[in-house]
Structure formats: C-alpha cells, structure tokens
C-alpha positions in Angstrom: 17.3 20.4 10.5 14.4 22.1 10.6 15.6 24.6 8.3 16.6 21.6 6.0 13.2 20.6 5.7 11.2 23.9 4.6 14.3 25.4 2.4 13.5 22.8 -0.6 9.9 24.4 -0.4 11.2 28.0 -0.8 14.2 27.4 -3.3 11.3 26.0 -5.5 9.1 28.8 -4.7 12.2 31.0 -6.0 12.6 29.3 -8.9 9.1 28.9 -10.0 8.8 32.9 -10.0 8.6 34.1 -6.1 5.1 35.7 -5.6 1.7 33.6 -6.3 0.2 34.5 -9.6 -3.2 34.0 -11.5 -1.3 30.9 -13.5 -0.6 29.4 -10.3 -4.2 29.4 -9.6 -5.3 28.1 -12.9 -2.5 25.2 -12.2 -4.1 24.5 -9.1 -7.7 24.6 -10.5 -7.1 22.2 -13.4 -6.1 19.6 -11.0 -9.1 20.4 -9.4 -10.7 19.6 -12.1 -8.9 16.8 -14.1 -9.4 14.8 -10.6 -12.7 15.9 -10.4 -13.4 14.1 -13.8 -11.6 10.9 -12.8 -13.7 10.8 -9.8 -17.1 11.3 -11.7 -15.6 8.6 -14.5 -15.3 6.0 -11.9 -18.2 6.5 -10.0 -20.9 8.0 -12.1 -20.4 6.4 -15.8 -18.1 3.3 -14.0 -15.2 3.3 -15.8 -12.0 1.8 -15.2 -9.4 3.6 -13.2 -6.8 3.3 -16.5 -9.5 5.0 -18.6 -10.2 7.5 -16.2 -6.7 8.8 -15.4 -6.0 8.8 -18.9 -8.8 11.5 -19.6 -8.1 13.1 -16.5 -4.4 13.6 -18.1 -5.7 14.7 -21.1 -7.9 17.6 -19.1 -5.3 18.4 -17.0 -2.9 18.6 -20.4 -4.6 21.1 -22.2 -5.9 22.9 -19.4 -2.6 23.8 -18.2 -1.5 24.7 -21.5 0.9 22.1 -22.0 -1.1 20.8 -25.5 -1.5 17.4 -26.3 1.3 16.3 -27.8 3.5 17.4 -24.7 1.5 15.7 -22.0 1.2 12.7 -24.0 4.9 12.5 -24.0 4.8 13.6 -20.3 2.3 10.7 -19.4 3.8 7.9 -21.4 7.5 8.8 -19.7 5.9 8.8 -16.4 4.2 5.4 -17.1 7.3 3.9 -18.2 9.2 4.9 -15.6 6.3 3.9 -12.9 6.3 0.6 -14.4 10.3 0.2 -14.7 10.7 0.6 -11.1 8.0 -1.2 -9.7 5.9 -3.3 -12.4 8.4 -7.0 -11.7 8.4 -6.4 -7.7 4.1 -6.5 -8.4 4.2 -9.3 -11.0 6.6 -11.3 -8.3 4.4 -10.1 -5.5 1.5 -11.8 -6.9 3.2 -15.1 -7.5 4.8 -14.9 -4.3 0.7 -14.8 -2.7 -0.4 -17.7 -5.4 2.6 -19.9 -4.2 1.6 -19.3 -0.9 -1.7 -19.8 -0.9 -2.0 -22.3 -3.0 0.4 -24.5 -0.8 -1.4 -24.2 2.3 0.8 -21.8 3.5 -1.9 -19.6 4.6 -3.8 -22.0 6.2 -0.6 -23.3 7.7 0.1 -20.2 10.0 -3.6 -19.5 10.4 -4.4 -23.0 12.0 -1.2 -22.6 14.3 -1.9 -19.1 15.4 -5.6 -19.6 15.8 -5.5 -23.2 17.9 -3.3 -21.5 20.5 -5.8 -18.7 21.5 -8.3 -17.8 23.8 -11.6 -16.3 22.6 -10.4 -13.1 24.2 -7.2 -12.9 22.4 -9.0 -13.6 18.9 -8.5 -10.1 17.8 -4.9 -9.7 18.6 -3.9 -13.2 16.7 -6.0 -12.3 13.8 -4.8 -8.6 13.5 -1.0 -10.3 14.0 -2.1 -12.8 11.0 -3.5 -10.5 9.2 -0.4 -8.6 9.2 1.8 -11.3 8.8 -0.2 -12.3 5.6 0.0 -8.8 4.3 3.4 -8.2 4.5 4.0 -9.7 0.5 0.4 -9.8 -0.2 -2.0 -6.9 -1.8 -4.7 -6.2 0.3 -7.3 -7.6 -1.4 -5.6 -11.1 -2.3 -5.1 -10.9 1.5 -9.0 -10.5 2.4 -10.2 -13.1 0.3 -7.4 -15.4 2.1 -8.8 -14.2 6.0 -12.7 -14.2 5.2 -13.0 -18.0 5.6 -11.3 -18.4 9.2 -12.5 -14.9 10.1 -16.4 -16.5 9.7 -15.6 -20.0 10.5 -13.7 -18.5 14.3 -16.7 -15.8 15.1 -19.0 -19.0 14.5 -16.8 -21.2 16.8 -16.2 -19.1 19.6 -19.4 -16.9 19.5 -17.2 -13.7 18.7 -19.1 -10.8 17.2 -17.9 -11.2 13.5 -17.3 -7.8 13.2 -14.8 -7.7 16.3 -12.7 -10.1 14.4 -13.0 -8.9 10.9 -11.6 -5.0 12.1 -8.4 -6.1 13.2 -8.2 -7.6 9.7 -8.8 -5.2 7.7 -6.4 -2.9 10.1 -3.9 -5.4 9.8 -4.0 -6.0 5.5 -5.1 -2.3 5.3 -1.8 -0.7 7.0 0.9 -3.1 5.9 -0.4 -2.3 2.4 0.2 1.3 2.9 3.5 1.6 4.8 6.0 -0.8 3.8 7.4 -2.2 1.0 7.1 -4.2 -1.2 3.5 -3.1 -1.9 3.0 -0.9 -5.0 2.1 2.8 -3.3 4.8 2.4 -0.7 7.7 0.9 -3.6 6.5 3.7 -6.1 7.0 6.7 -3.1 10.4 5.5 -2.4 11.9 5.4 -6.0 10.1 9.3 -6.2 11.3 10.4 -2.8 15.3 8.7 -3.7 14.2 7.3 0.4 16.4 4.4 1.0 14.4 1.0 0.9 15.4 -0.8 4.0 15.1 2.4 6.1 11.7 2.8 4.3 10.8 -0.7 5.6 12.1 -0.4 8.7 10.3 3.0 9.8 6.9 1.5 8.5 7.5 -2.1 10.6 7.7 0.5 13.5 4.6 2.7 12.7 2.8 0.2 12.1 2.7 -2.0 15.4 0.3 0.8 17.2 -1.6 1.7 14.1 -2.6 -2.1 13.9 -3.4 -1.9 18.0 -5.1 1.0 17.9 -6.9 0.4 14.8 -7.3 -2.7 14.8 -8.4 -5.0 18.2 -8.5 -1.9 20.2 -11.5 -0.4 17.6 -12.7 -3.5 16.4 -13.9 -3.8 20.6 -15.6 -0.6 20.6 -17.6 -0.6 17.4 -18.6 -4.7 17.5 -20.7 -3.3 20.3 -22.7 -1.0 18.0 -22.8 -2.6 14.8 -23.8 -6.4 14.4 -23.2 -8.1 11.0 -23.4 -11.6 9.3 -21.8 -12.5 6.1 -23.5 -14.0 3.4 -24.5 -17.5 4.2 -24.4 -18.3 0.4 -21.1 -16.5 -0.2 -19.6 -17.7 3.0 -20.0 -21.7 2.6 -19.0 -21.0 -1.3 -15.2 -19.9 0.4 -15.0 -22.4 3.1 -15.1 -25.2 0.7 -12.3 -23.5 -1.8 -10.1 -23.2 1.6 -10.7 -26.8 2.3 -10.2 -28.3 -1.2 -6.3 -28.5 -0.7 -7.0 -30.6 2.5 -5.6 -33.6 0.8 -2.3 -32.2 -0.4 0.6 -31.7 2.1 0.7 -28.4 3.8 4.6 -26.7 5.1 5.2 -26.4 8.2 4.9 -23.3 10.1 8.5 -22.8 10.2 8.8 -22.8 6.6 5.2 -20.8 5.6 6.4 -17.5 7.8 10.0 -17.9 6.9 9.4 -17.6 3.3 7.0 -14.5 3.7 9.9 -13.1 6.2 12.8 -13.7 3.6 12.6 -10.7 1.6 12.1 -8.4 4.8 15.1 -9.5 6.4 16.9 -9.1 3.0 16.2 -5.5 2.6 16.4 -4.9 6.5 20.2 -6.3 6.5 21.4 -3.8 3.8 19.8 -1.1 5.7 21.4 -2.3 9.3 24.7 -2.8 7.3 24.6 0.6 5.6 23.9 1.8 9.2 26.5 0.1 10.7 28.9 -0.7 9.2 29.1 2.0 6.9 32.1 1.5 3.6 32.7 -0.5 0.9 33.6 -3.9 2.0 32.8 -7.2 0.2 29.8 -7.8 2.8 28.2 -4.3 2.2 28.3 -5.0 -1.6 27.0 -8.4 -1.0 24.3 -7.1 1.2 23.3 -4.2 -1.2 22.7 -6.4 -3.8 20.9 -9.2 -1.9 18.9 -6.5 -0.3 17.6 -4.8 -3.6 14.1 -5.2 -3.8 14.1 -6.6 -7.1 16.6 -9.3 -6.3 14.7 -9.9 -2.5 11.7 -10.8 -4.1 13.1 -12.5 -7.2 15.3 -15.1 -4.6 11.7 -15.2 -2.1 9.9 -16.3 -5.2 12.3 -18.9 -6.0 12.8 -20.4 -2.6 9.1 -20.4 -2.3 9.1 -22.6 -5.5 11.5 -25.0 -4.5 10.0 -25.3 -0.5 6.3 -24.5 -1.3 6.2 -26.4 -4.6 8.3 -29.4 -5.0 9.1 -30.1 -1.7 5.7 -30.9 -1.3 5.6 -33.1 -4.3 4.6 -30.9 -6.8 6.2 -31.8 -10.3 7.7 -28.8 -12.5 4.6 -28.4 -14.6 2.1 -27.8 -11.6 4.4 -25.1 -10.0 4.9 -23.6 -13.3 0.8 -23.3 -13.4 0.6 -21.6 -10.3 3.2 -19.5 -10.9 1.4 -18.7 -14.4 -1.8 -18.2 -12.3 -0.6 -15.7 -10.0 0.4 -13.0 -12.7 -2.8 -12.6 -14.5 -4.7 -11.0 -11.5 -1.9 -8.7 -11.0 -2.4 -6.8 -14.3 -5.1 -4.6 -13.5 -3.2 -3.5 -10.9 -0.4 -2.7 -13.1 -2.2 -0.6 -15.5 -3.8 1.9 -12.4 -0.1 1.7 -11.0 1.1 2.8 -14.5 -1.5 5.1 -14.8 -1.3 6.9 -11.9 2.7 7.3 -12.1 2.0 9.1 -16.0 -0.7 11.4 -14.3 2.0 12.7 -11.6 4.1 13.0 -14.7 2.1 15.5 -15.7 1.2 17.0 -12.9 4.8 17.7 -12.5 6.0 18.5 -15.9 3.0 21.3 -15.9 4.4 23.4 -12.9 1.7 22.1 -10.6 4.2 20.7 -8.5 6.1 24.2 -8.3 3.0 26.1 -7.8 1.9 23.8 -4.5 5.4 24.2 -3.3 5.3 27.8 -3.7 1.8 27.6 -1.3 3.0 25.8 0.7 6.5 27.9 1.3 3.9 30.9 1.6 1.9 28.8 4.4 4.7 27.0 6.0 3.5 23.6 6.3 5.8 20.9 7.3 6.6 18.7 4.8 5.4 15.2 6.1 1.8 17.1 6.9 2.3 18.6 3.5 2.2 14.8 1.5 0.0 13.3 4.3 -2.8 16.2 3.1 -1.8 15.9 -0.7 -2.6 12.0 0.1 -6.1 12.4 1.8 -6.9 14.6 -0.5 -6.3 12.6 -3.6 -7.6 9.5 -2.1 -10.8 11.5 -1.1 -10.8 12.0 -5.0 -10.3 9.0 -6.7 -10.7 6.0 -3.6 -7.0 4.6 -5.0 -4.6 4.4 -2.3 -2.5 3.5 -4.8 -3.2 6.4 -6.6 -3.0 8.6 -4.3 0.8 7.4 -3.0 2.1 7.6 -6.4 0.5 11.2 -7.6 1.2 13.1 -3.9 5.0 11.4 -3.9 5.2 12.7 -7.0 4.4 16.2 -6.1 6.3 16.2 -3.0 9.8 14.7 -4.8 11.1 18.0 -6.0 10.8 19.7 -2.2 12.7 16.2 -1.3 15.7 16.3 -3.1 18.0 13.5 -3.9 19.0 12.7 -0.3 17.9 9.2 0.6 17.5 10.3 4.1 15.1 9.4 6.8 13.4 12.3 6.5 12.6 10.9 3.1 11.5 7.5 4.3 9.1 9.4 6.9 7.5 11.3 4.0 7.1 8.3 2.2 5.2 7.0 5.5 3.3 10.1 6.2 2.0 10.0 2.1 1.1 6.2 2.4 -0.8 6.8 5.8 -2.6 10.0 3.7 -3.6 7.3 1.5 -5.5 5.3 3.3 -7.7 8.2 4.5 -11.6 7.4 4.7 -12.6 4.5 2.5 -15.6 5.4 1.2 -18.0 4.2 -1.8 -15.4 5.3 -4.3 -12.9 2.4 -3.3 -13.1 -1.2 -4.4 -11.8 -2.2 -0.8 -14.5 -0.4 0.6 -17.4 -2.9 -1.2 -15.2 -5.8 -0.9 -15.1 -5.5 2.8 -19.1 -4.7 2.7 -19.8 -7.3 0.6 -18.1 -10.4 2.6 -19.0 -9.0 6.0 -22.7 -8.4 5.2 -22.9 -5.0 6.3 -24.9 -1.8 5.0 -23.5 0.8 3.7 -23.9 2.5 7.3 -22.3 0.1 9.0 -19.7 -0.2 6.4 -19.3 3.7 6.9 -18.5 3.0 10.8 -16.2 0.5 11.0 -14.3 0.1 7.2 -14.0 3.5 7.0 -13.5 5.0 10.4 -10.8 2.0 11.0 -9.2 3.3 7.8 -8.9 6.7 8.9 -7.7 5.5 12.4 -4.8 4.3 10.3 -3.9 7.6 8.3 -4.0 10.1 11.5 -2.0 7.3 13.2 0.5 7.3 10.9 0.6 10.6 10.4 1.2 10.7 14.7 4.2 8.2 13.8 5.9 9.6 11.5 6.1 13.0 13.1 7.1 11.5 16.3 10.2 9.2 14.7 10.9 12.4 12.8 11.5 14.7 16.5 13.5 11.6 17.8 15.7 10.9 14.6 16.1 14.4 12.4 
C-alpha cells in the first residue's frame, strides 16, 4: 500500500517530462508570486479576498505562459465547478445556523450543558458545545453565538475568560476544518473523489483529541500567562441580542441537538451501509441518496423549519424571513469559495500541479504530509483556511486518483488540518477572536494562534496514525 501511495506521484512525474527543468522552476516561482500578490492585496492595500485571487490568477496566468484568454477560461471553469458542488450545501448551511439560532436552539443546549457543570469542568462542556455548535455552523457565525455565555460564565464562576474562550475557539476552529459539511472540508472531498461519509467519519475521530489537546488542555496552560477582559461596551451590546428572544418559546434539548445531528447521521449511515453491507439492495440506494450531502442538508433544513419554526408558533411568513436572513451573510463566503476553486483551476491547468508532483516524487514525501505542507503553506499566504483547502486539494487531486478510498479521506483531513496552521494578522478569525476577547495582538499571538496550530500538527498526528492502522 505504500507503493500505492507514492506511484501517482511518479506516474505524473513521468508524464510531466521525467527530470526537473528551468520551466518547472518558473511554474513554481509564479505561484510564489501570484500568492505573494494576493497576500500583499489583502493586507497592505485591504482588498477583498475575490479581488485579490482574481489578480493573483491573472499573474499567475501570464506568468506561466498560459495568456489571458486561457486562464480566464481556466478560472471561470474552476469557479463554476467550485460553486456547483458546494455553493447550495453553504447557502443551506447558513440557514440551517439562522434557524437555529434564531429559535433558541443555541441557547437551548448551552443553558442545559452549562447548568449541569462544575467550575472545573467549564472548559470541557464549552469545548463539547462549542463543537456541537460547529458541526453545521461556520466558524464565525459560531463565535458570535458562544461570546455571550463564554463572558457571562467566566463572570459567574470567576473562570479566567481566556481558559474558557480556548476550548472555543479549538472546538469551532477544528470542526470547521475537518468535517463536512463546511466549505474547505466539502470542496477537498469532491477534488480528492474521497467518499463523504468516510470523510465525516475519519474527521469525527481526529477531531475528539485535537479538541482535548487544543482546546481545555491548552486553554489551562496559557489562562495562566495571559489575562484578558472583553470589551465591556461590546460585551453587554451581545448579552442583550442573546436575551431578546427570552419571550418566545425555545425547543427542547432533545429537539435543538437532534436537528444539528440529522444530517451527520444521514451521511454516516450511507458510509456504515456501504461498509457493511456492501451491493445494491433497495436500502443501500435508499441510504445513498438520503445520505448525499445535498439531500442531508436540504431534509435538516426542512425539518428545522417545520420543528424550529412553526412548532413554536411561528407563522409561514416569519420562518420564510429567517430563512431569507440566513443566506445573505453567506455570500461573501461564496465568492472567496468560488474564487479560490478558479485559482486551483489554474494552478492546475498551468502544469503547476505536475511540476510539484514531480518534486515531490524526486523528494519522496508522503502524500498526507505532502497536502498538510501545501495547506500551511497557502494558509501562511493568504490567512483563508478556506483557501488554502480548496487550492492544496486541488494540487494534490491528480496524485489522488479517482479512488474514493480512505486514503483519500485522510488526505482530505491532513489538507484541512494544514489549513488551519498559525492564525495570524492575515486572517479575519484571527481579529474576530482578538476583538471579542479583548486581547493584544501578543496575547492574541499566544493563545489564537498557538491553539490553531495545536490543531494542524494534531491533525496531521491523526491522520497518519488512522492511515498505519487502516491502509
């Protein structure tokens, strides 16, 4: 098996001409650049991500002698396809997180959670609600949803704020890069042909010690080493938002987790089923279809509007304006998702691709190391995780093959831990999480970005471990 995984490497070396030339070189130096240029777009003359990557395209273009015309075509094709396979599962993610926050889901499992633990086991329930949360929500709609009851429960129980606000962001941070259905994660698996529920499964796995280690076991270092307050300002300006739905009726607990549950288990029974009872019967084709992400998500979002909306006594127009609500602040995210899957077009339609396989034949590095460093590397750059998924997935699909193995699934783990790979100033998560814990950019340094590095190397550590037991 080992052999299985280097020979993609050196059949594309052999096809892309055998021995490294000076056009290989140029390849890899106009990538060098055209990221380079993004990176300076975003953080020197602030432009938006979509602008950026679309310049950065247009370098990489010409430099690499493709001419305009041809990466054009190259990006728009690899936009369209980006968006085709994953731009619904985003738009119904974010309605899925407006339905349930809007509903008092949230608070629901928060309250229950929280009331039935001890000051020392803080951390661990919020890192497990922070997770739980983040499983259908992006990481950001997910922070916003934690900040209150992380403040109000450091001010309660005279908890350090920053021991409870690591586990947090380790919680929201790794979901959102290993597992389905968040963007990078969804985006890797259609590159990689890796099977969905295997995907899904593998990254439930990883990350249960990431989130430890990461997460309440860091958070209880470093709280003794940096001390932060949030904003009092911003911090009573969220606490009464999270208590203006106090009057409405709120799901039970039951209800809140099993609607974020629903489309897990739906995508984790097609993968059991195709595992176990491997063939052709009526239940696998059943199960296939049910556990489709696009069809998972699409029957989540409806239950949710029938158990989170009218069974609450919501009529049809107010759960059609939430549902409206949730899909405008999932655009942005769209266009950088989009953006980012036409700039690994091009990376790949210019022979970049084939000239880092052919390195990396020549160097013999492993394949899941191989997309964990494209990943860092590429986060380093640009400070998009999401970016960084979709471009080093991208790179890495031709060594893959069409196999829809687990060895593809742990590549698509080992690229999402890559991208998650020191937060720094370049990353919108990074001021968020500096801006509602009221930290410098030191302290931000030490415990956002260190905890967000915890989480790459340990999923990196994963994913070459399940690899020895199961390839």
């Amino acid at each position: 098996m080992h052999q299985l995984a280097i020979s993609p490497l050196r059949s594309l070396a052999a096809s892309s001409g055998g021995a490294w030339t000076g056009h290989d070189s140029l390849l890899l130096g106009m990538v060098v650049a055209a990221v380079a240029l993004i990176v300076l777009l975003i953080t020197l003359l602030d432009f938006h991500p979509l602008i950026a990557l679309i310049a950065g395209t247009l370098v990489l273009g010409i430099g690499t002698g493709m001419g305009l015309d041809t990466a054009v075509t190259s990006f728009t094709t690899g936009l369209g396809s980006t968006m085709g396979g994953t731009g619904a599962l985003i738009a119904l993610g974010a309605v899925l997180g407006k339905l349930l926050a809007d509903s008092g889901a949230v608070d629901r499992i928060v309250d229950t959670l929280g009331s039935r633990s001890g000051p020392r086991m803080l951390p661990w329930t919020m890192a497990l609600i922070a997770v739980i949360i983040g499983l259908p929500m992006f990481f950001e709609v997910g922070l916003v949803l934690l900040v209150p009851l992380i403040v109000v429960m450091a001010k309660r129980t005279s908890t350090p704020l920053v021991r409870l606000a690591v586990p947090a962001l380790a919680g929201l941070g790794t979901l959102h890069a290993f597992v389905p259905p968040h963007p990078g994660p969804l985006v890797a698996v259609t590159a990689l042909h890796a099977n969905v529920g295997t995907t899904l499964g593998l990254g439930l796995i990883a990350a249960v010690p990431t989130v430890v280690v990461a997460g309440p076991l860091y958070g209880r270092f470093i709280s003794r080493h940096v001390q932060a307050e949030a904003p009092e300002q911003l911090v009573n300006s969220l606490v009464v938002d999270a208590a203006g739905e106090e009057g409405r009726r709120r799901p039970s607990f039951g209800v809140s987790v099993g609607v974020i549950a629903l489309p897990v288990v739906l995508m984790l029974a097609k993968a059991v089923a195709d595992i176990a009872f491997p063939g052709h019967a009526w239940y696998n084709s059943v199960l296939d279809f049910l556990g489709t992400p696009l069809i998972a998500m699409f029957l989540t979002v409806l239950a949710a509007m029938a158990l989170l909306g009218y069974a609450l006594g919501r009529n049809r127009s107010e759960v059609r304006s939430i549902v409206s609500a949730g899909l405008p602040p999932a655009a942005g995210i769209l266009l950088i998702v989009g953006a980012g899957g036409g700039f690994k077009q091009v990376i790949v339609d210019s022979g970049v691709a084939a000239a880092i396989g052919k390195a990396a034949s020549e160097a013999n590095i492993p394949l899941l190391l191989l997309g964990w460093l494209l990943a860092v590397l590429i986060r380093l750059a640009t400070g998009s995780a999401t970016v960084a998924t979709t471009t080093a997935a991208g790179i890495m699909a031709p060594m893959i093959g069409n196999t829809g193995s687990v060895e593809a699934s742990l590549v698509v783990l080992a690229v999402g831990a890559g991208s998650l790979f020191f937060s720094h100033v370049n990353d919108a998560g990074f001021w968020l999480s500096k801006e509602y814990f009221g930290m410098s950019v030191a302290q931000n340094l030490k415990t956002w970005s260190v905890l967000s590095t915890l989480v790459a190397v340990c999923g990196l550590v994963m994913a070459l471990l399940m690899r020895a037991v199961l390839v």
